[in-house]
C-alpha angles and dihedrals in degrees: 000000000000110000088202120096118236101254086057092053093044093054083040092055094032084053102050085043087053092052095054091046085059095051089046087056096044089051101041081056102047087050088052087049098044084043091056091042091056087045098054096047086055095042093044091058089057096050102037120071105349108158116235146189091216113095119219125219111221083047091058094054100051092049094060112125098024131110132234111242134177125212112199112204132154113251132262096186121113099237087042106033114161092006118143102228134158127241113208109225128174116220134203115208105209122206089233103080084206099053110114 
């Protein structure tokens, strides 16, 4: 027989269920976490350098004066690799010839 009273063992049980309700807690938060992280990386790749046809206008305007170049280069990039592709660049001449 237990040598405990009743009221021991009922603290004893309250405390280890409250325990598992704080793990359950912990867990159920970090999941959530975990869950909008994944949502954001996904969602970042939609809203971050997506080309487009549509022109923007304060883009447009701070590109005034600048030139379209392309740089050819051969890919490093696992689905291209040694692709020969183009990157779009714009370029500001400077009147100093030493400007960077």
């Amino acid at each position: 027989m237990d040598d405990k009273p009743a009221a021991e063992r009922q603290r004893g049980a309250l405390g280890r269920l409250l325990l598992a309700a704080l793990r359950f807690v912990v867990a159920a938060l970090l999941c959530a976490d975990m869950a909008g992280c994944a949502v954001v990386d996904y969602q970042q790749r939609r809203w971050i350098f997506q080309p487009t046809d549509d022109i923007w206008v304060p883009g447009q305007v701070a590109a005034q004066g600048m030139h379209d170049v392309w740089i050819d280069f051969v890919s490093t990039h696992p689905e291209q690799l040694g692709e020969a592709v183009r990157l779009h660049g714009l370029w500001l001449p400077q009147p100093d010839e030493e400007a960077p």
